[in-house]
Residue, then its C-alpha position, 0 to 999 in steps of 0.5 A: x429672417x435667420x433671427x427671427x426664425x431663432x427667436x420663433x423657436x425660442x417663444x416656442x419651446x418657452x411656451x412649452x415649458x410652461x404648458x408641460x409643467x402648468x397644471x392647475x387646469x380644470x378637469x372638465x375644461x374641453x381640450x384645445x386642438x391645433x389643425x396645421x394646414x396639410x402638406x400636399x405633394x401633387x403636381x397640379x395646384x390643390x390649395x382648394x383641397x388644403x382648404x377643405x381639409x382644414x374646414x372638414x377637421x375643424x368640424x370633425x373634430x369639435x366634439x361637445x364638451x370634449x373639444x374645440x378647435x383653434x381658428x384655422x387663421x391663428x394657426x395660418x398666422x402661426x406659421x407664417x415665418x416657421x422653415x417649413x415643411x413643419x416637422x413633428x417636434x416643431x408641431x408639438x412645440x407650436x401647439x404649447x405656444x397656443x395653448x394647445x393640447x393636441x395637434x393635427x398634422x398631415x399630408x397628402x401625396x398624389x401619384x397620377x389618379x391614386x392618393x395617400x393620407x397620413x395624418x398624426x394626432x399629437x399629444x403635446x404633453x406627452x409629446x408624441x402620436x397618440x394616433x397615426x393614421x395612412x390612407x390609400x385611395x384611387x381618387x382625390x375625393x377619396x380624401x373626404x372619406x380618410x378625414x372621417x376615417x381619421x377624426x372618428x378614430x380620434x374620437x374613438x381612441x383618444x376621447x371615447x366617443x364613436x363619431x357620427x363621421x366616422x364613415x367606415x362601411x368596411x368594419x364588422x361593427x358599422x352602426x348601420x341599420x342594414x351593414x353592407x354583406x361583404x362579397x365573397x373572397x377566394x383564395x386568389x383575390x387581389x391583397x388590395x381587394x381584401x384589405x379594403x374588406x372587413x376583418x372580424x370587428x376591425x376594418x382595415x386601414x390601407x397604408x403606403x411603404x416609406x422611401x429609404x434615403x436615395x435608395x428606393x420606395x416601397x409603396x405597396x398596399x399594406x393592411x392593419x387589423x383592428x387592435x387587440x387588448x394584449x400585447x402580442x409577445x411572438x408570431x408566426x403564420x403557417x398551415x397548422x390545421x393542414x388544409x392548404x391555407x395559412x394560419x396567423x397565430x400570436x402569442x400574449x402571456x399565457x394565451x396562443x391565439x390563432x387566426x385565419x383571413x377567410x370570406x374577407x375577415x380576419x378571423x378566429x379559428x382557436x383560443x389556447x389558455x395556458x398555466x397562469x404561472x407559465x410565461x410564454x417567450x416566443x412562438x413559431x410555426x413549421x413542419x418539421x415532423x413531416x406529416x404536412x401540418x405545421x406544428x405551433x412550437x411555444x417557449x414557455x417559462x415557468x415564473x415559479x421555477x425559473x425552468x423551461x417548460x417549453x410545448x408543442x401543439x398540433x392539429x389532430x383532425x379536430x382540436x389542437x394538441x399537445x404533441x410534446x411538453x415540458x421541453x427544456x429548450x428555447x426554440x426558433x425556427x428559421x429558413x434555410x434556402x435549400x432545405x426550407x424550414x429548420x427548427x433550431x433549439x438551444x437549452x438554459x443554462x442557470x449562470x448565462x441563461x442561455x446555453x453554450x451550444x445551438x442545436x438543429x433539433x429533428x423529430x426522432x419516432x414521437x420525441x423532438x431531439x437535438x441533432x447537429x450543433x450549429x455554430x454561433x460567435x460567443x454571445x449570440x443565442x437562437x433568437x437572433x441567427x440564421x444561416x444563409x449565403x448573404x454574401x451572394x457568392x455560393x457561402x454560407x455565413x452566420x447572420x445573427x445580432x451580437x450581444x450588443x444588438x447590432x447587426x452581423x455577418x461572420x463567417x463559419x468559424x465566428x469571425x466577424x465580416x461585417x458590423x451594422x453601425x446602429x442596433x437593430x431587432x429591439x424587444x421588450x421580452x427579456x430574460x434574467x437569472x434570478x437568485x435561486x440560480x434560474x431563468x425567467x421571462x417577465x416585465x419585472x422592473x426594478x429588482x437586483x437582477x436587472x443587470x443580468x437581463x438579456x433583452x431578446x434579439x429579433x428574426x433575421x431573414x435572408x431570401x431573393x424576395x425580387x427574385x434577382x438572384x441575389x439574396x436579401x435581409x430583412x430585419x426590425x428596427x425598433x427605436x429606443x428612446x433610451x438608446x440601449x443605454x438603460x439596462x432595466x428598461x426599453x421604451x420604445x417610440x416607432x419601429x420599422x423593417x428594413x432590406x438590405x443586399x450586399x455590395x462589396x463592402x457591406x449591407x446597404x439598405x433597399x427599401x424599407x416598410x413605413x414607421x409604425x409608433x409603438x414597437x414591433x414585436x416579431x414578424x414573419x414573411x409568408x402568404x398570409x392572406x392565402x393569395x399565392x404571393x408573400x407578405x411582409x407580416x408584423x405585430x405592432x405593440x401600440x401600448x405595453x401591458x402594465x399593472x395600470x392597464x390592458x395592452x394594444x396590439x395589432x396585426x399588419x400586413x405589406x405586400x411585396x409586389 
């Protein structure tokens, strides 16, 4: 059996070898889709639902001289002597044995009378999602509606083409003659009410959090928006306008977007266009004047000069301002237990990019200062520190990602506690020295000062989010396919967040948030969806804005409890 499982593999990845580099394939020829059989995990016997799954894909997905589907009895034929269950790369290797150019691979988890859908539709070319698909319902006959969910987002994102399946009553966009009206949504509805809602032109899509090895599950209702043509650099929420509820603002190249869940949509509140030769680095949102409005701080280079340009905004009543501009520091904001939201800044320095010292800035009359310096180890800067008893033991300590990437605690003095053993945090955003002796952001590839780049570190946020009287911390981590080992760029597959608590010797996970493809970009911890309870909120960069072509992005959301 072992050798002939051996040589399974072998044809396989023979076969993809040949289908990877053959390309005297017609242009117009309809593309072949390989539908593997869906991993099912119940305790009672659902082969009657496997079978239907299989029927209802091979139908949906067989789109007029688009595509066709290979008979489910090839496919069952397939896999008869593959180890199953099937993983993602022997999914990819199988379709190149049978000539396909997409595969469909999926499962099914039944909890009591609640079911989750997760589907993947790889590219067997580029050997990767194309599309990644999650799926809450509270009934097994729910699964019909995520398989017309799914096939239409296929058809939509992958060939163009808006199915006649694609039953999703919950988005703004339905093609329905009389569009269902939305019920009306207060500021204390259920998470798991208003994400099955609509969101301004894109429903949203119910997933379930990932179980960590051995350590626990997070599987919560979570919520995506619909994508964004950008690709988001930096977010926050916060109260920016004042009136008690929160607000989403993102940030791309030159443009802040900010966005509000209300009356069960996701919805824009303001556009802000910036300088075209301006590069916006990061974004965060707090109170830091006093004045009960969450100011939006934007750190913001010149591309022409190389110099900070840095500005705030805020609500005047009516529109949002500048308050201050051509602010010489980096800024980010982070949480102190005690004291609630800090904003800390840290100047440029033309030979390191970064200056030496972190600063607490404080509002003094109407300008924004440095005040007290904080203390950091040598080459960590303001993007990836925080300052929290992580330890649980009444200390504080330094929580921050070394220049390497990695995770640490170290003690007020820099000295190192602890080291993560694999980096963390990932980011695309990244800063250089250019030869005039300045600093600037951007996504130049190839020049001679790549190997002066600092890639920037992620947030870290430490909090008692189980209100346990211990505090955990909750970071990104984004997988590089590259390892970290290439210093011009950073091509990232999948991305997730994870928690951690301290116990004894070091950080040991607790759960994690499920792997999304793409990158993170930044994420927050705040109650968003304004419903007295926080969330877990991110940015997901599904595809990176270049010189060929838009970016994509979107919001996301997980509960907590």
């Amino acid at each position: 059996m072992k050798l002939q499982i051996k040589r399974t593999i072998a044809f396989i990845a023979m076969a993809a070898m040949v289908l990877i580099s053959t390309t005297a394939v017609a242009a117009d020829a309809p593309q072949r889709v390989l539908i593997l059989p869906f991993n099912i995990h119940a305790e009672q016997d659902l082969t009657f639902l496997e079978n239907g799954i299989l029927d209802m894909l091979s139908t949906r997905l067989t789109l007029a001289g688009k595509t066709i589907t290979i008979p489910k009895e090839d496919a069952r034929r397939a896999i008869e002597n593959m180890p199953k269950p099937i993983g993602e790369n022997a999914a990819i290797l199988l379709g190149a044995s049978l000539g396909a150019n997409y595969v469909v691979l999926g499962s099914l988890t039944v909890f009591g009378t609640s079911i989750s859908t997760d589907a993947r539709f790889l590219d067997v070319i580029q050997q990767k999602p194309v599309v990644t698909f999650n799926q809450f319902g509270r009934d097994p006959g729910d699964v019909i509606a995520h398989v017309n969910q799914f096939a239409g987002q296929v058809g939509e994102d992958v060939f163009g083409i808006v199915s006649r399946h694609a039953q999703q009553p919950n988005t703004a966009a339905s093609a329905s003659p009389h569009p269902v009206q939305p019920p009306s949504v207060s500021s204390r509805t259920h998470p798991e009410t208003v994400f099955n809602q609509t969101f301004g032109g894109g429903g949203g899509i119910m997933m379930t959090g990932e179980e960590p090895s051995g350590r626990g599950r997070l599987m919560l209702p979570a919520w995506k928006s619909r994508n964004f043509p950008i690709q988001i650099k930096g977010m926050a929420v916060g109260d920016v306008d004042g009136d008690g509820k929160k607000e989403t603002v993102f940030i791309e190249d030159q443009t802040v977007h900010i966005y509000r869940l209300a009356e069960s949509k996701f919805t824009k509140i303001k556009e802000i266009s910036g300088n075209r030769v301006d590069s916006y680095v990061s974004v965060d949102a707090a109170d830091i004047n006093g004045n009960g409005i969450a100011e939006i701080y934007v750190t913001c280079l010149s591309e022409t000069s190389g110099s900070l340009k840095s500005f705030i905004l805020e609500y005047n009543g009516t529109d949002f301002g500048l308050i201050a501009e051509n602010q010489r520091f980096y800024f980010r904001v982070i949480e102190d237990s005690h004291r609630g939201r800090l904003l800390l800044g840290q100047k440029q320095n033309v030979k390191e990019i970064f200056g030496q010292t972190i600063y607490e800035m404080k509002w003094v009359g109407s300008s924004l200062e440095p005040d007290s310096p904080r203390s950091a180890p040598k080459g960590v800067n303001v993007y990836g520190v925080t300052y929290a008893d992580v330890l649980n033991n009444g200390g504080e300590m330094i929580v921050a990602s070394d220049k390497n990437e990695h995770l640490g605690i170290f003690q007020p003095n820099g000295s190192e506690e602890w080291v993560s053993e694999e980096p963390f945090g990932g980011s695309t955003t990244y800063l250089e020295p250019p030869p005039e002796n300045t600093s600037r952001s951007g996504r130049h590839h190839g020049d001679p000062y790549a190997e002066k780049r600092i890639y920037l570190p992620q947030r870290i946020f430490v909090r008692d989010l189980d209100q346990d009287g211990k505090n955990e911390v909750i970071a990104v981590q984004n997988k590089d396919a590259g390892d970290r080992l290439l210093s011009r760029s950073r091509i990232f597959r999948s991305g997730n967040i994870k928690c951690f608590q301290w116990e004894t010797m070091g950080l040991y996970e607790k759960w994690r948030v499920r792997k999304v493809s793409g990158h993170i970009s930044d994420f927050a911890i705040a109650d968003f969806d304004n419903d007295g309870e926080d969330e877990i909120v991110f940015a997901v960069v599904v595809k990176e804005e270049s010189g060929i072509g838009q970016g994509k992005s979107y919001i996301a959301a997980q509960e907590l409890k």
